[in-house]
N, CA, C and O atoms as a printed pandas DataFrame, in Angstrom:
     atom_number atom_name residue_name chain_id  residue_number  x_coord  y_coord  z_coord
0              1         N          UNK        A               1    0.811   -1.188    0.000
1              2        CA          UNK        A               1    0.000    0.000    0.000
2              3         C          UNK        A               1    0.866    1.269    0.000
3              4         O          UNK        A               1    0.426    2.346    0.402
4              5         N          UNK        A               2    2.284    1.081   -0.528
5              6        CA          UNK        A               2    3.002    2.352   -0.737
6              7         C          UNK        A               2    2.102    3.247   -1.774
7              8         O          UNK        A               2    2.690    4.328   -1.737
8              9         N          UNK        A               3    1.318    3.353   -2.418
9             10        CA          UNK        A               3    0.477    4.291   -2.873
10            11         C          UNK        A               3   -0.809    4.290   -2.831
11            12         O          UNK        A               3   -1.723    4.344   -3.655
12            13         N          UNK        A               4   -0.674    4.198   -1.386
13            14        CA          UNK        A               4   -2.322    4.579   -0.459
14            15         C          UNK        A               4   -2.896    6.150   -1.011
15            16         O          UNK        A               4   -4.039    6.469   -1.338
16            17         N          UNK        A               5   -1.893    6.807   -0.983
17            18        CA          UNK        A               5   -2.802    8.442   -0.970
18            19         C          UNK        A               5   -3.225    8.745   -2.456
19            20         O          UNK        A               5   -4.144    9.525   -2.704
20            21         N          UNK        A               6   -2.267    7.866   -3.761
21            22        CA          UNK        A               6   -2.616    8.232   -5.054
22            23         C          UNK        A               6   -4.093    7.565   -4.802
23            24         O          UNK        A               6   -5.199    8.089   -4.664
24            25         N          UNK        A               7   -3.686    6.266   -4.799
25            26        CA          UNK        A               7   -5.387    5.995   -4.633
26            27         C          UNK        A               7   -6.279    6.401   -4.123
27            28         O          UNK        A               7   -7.366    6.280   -4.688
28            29         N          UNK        A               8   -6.195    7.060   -2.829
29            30        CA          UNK        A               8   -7.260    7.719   -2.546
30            31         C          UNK        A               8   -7.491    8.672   -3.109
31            32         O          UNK        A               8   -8.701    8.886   -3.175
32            33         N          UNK        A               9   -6.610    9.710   -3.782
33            34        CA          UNK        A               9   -7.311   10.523   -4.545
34            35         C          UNK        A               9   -7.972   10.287   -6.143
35            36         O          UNK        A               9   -8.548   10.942   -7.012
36            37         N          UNK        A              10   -7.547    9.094   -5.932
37            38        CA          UNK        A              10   -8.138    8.901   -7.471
38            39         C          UNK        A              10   -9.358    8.150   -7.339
39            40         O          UNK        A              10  -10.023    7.804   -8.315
40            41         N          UNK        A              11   -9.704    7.859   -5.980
41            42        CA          UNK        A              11  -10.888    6.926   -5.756
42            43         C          UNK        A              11  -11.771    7.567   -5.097
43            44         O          UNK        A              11  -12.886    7.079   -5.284
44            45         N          UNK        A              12  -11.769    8.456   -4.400
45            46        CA          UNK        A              12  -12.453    8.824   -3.462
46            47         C          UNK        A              12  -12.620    7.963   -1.933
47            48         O          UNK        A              12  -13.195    8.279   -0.891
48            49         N          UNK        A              13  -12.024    7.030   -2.235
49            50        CA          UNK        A              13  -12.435    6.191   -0.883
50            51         C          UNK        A              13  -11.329    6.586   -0.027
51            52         O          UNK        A              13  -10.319    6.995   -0.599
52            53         N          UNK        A              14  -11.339    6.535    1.286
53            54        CA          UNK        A              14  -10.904    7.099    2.619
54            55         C          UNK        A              14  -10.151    5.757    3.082
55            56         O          UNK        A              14  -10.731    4.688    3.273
56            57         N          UNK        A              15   -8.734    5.976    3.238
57            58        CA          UNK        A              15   -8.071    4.439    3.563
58            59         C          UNK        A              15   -7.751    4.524    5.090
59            60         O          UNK        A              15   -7.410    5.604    5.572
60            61         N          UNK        A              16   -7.863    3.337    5.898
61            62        CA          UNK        A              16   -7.678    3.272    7.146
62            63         C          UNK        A              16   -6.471    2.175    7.354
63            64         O          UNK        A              16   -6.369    1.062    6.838
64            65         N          UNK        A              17   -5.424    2.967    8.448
65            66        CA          UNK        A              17   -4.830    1.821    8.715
66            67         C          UNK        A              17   -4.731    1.473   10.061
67            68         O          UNK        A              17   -4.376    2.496   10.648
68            69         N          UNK        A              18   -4.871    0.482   10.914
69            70        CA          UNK        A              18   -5.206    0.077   12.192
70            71         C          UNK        A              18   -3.893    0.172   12.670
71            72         O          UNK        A              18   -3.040    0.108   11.785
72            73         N          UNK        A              19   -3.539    0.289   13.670
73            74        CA          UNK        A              19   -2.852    0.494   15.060
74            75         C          UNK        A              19   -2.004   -1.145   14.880
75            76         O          UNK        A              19   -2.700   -2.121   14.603
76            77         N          UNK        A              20   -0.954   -1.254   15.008
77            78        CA          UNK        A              20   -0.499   -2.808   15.845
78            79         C          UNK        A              20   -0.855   -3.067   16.754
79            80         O          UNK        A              20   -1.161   -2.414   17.752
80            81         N          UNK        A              21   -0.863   -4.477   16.423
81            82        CA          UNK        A              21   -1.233   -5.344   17.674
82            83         C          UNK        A              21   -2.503   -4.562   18.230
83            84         O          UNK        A              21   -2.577   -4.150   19.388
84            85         N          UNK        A              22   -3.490   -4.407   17.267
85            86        CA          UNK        A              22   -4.951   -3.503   17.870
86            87         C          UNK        A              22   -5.989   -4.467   16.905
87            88         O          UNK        A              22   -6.336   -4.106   15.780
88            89         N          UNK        A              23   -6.407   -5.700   17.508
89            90        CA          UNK        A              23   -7.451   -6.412   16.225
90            91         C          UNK        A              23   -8.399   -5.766   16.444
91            92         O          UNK        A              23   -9.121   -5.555   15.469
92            93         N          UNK        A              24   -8.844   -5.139   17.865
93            94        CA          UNK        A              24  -10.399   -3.982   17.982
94            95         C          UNK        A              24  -10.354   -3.062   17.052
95            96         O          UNK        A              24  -11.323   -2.357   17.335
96            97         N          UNK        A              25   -9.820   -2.580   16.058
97            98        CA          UNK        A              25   -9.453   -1.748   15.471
98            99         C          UNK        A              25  -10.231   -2.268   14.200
99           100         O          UNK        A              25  -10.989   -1.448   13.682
100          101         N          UNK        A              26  -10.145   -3.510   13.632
101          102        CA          UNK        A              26  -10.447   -3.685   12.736
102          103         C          UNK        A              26  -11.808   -5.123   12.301
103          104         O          UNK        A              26  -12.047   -5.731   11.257
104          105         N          UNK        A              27  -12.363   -5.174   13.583
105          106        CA          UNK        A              27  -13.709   -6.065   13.857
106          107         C          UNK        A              27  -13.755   -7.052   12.450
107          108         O          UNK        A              27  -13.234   -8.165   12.518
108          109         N          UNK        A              28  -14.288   -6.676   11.397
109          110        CA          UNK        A              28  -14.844   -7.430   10.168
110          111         C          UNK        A              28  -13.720   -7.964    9.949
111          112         O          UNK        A              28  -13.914   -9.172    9.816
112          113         N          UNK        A              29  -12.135   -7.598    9.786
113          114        CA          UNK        A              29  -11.343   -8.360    9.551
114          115         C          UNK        A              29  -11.014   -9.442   10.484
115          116         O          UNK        A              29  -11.016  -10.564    9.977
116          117         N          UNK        A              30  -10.813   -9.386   11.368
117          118        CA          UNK        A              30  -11.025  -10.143   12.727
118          119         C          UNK        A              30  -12.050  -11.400   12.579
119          120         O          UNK        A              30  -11.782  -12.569   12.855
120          121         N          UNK        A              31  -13.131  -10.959   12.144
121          122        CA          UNK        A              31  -14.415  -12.242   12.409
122          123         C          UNK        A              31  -13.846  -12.770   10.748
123          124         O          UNK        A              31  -13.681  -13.983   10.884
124          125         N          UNK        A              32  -13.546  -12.453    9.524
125          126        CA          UNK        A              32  -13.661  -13.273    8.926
126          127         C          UNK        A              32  -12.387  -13.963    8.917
127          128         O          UNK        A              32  -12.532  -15.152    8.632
128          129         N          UNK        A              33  -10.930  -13.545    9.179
129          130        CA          UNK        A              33   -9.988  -14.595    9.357
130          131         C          UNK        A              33  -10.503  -15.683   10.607
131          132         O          UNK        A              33   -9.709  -16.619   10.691
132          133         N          UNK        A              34  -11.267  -15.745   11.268
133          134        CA          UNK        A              34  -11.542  -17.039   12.354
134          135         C          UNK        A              34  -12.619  -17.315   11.944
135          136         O          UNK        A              34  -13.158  -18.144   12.677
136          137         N          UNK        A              35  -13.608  -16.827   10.562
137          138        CA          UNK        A              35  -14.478  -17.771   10.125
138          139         C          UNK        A              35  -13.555  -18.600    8.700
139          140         O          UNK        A              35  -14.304  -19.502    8.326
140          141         N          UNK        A              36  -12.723  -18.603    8.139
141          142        CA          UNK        A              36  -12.407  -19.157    7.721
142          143         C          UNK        A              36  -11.528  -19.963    8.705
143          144         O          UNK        A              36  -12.118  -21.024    8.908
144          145         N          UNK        A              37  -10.640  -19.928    9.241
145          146        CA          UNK        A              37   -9.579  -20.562    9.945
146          147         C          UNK        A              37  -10.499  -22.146   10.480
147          148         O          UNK        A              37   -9.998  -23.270   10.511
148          149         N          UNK        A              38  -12.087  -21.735   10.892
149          150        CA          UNK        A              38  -13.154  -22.622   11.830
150          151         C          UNK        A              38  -13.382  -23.552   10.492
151          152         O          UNK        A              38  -13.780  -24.678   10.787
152          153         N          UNK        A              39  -13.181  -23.273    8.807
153          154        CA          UNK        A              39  -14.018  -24.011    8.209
154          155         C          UNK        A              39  -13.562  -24.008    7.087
155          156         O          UNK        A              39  -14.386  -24.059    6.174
156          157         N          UNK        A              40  -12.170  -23.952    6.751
157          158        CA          UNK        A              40  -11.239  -24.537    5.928
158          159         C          UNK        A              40  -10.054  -24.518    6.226
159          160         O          UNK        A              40   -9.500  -23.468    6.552
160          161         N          UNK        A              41   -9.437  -25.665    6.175
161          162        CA          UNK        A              41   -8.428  -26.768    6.933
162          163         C          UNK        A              41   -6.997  -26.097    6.258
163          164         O          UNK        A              41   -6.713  -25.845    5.087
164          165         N          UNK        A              42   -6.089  -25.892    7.764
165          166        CA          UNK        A              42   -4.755  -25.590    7.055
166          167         C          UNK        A              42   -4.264  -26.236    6.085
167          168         O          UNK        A              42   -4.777  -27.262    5.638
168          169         N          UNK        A              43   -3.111  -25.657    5.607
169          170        CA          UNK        A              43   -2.323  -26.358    4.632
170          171         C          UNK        A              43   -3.708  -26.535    3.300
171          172         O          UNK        A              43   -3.577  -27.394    2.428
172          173         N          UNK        A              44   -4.484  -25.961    3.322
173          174        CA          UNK        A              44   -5.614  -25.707    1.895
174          175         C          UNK        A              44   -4.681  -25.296    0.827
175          176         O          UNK        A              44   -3.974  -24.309    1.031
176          177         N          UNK        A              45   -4.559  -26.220   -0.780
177          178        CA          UNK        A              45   -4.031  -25.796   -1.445
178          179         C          UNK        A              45   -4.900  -24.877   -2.049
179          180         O          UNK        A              45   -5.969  -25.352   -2.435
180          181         N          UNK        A              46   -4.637  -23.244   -2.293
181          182        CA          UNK        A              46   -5.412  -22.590   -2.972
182          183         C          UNK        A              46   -5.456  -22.518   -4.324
183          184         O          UNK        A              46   -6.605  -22.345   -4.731
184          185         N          UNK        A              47   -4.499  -22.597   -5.309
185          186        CA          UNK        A              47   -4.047  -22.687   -6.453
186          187         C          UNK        A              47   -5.466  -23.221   -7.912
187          188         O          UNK        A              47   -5.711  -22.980   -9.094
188          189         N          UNK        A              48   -5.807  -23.734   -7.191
189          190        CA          UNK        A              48   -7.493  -24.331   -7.677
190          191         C          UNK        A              48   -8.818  -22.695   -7.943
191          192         O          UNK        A              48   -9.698  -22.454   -8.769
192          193         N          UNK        A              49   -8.419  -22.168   -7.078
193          194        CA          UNK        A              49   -9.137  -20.956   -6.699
194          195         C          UNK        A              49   -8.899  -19.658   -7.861
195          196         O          UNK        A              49   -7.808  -19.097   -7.759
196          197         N          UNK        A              50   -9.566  -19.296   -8.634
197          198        CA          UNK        A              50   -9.515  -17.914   -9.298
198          199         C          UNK        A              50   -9.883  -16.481   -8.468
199          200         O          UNK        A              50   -9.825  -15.398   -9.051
């Protein structure tokens, strides 16, 4: 994300970056890495996946 700010001005969207070591910071990311982690098995080859 070394060109966070071009993009934002070329997007309009507002970029956030969370704090370390702060997962409260970032909730939705949080719940979906431990809904996947609960319901597809390490070592998943992804390569199959587009």
């Amino acid at each position: 994300m070394t060109e966070h700010q071009r993009l934002a001005l070329a997007t309009g969207v507002k970029i956030y970056f969370a704090d370390p070591h702060s997962p409260w910071q970032c909730g939705i990311n949080e719940n979906t890495k431990g809904q996947l982690r609960q319901y597809i098995p390490k070592r998943t080859d992804w390569s199959g996946f587009t």
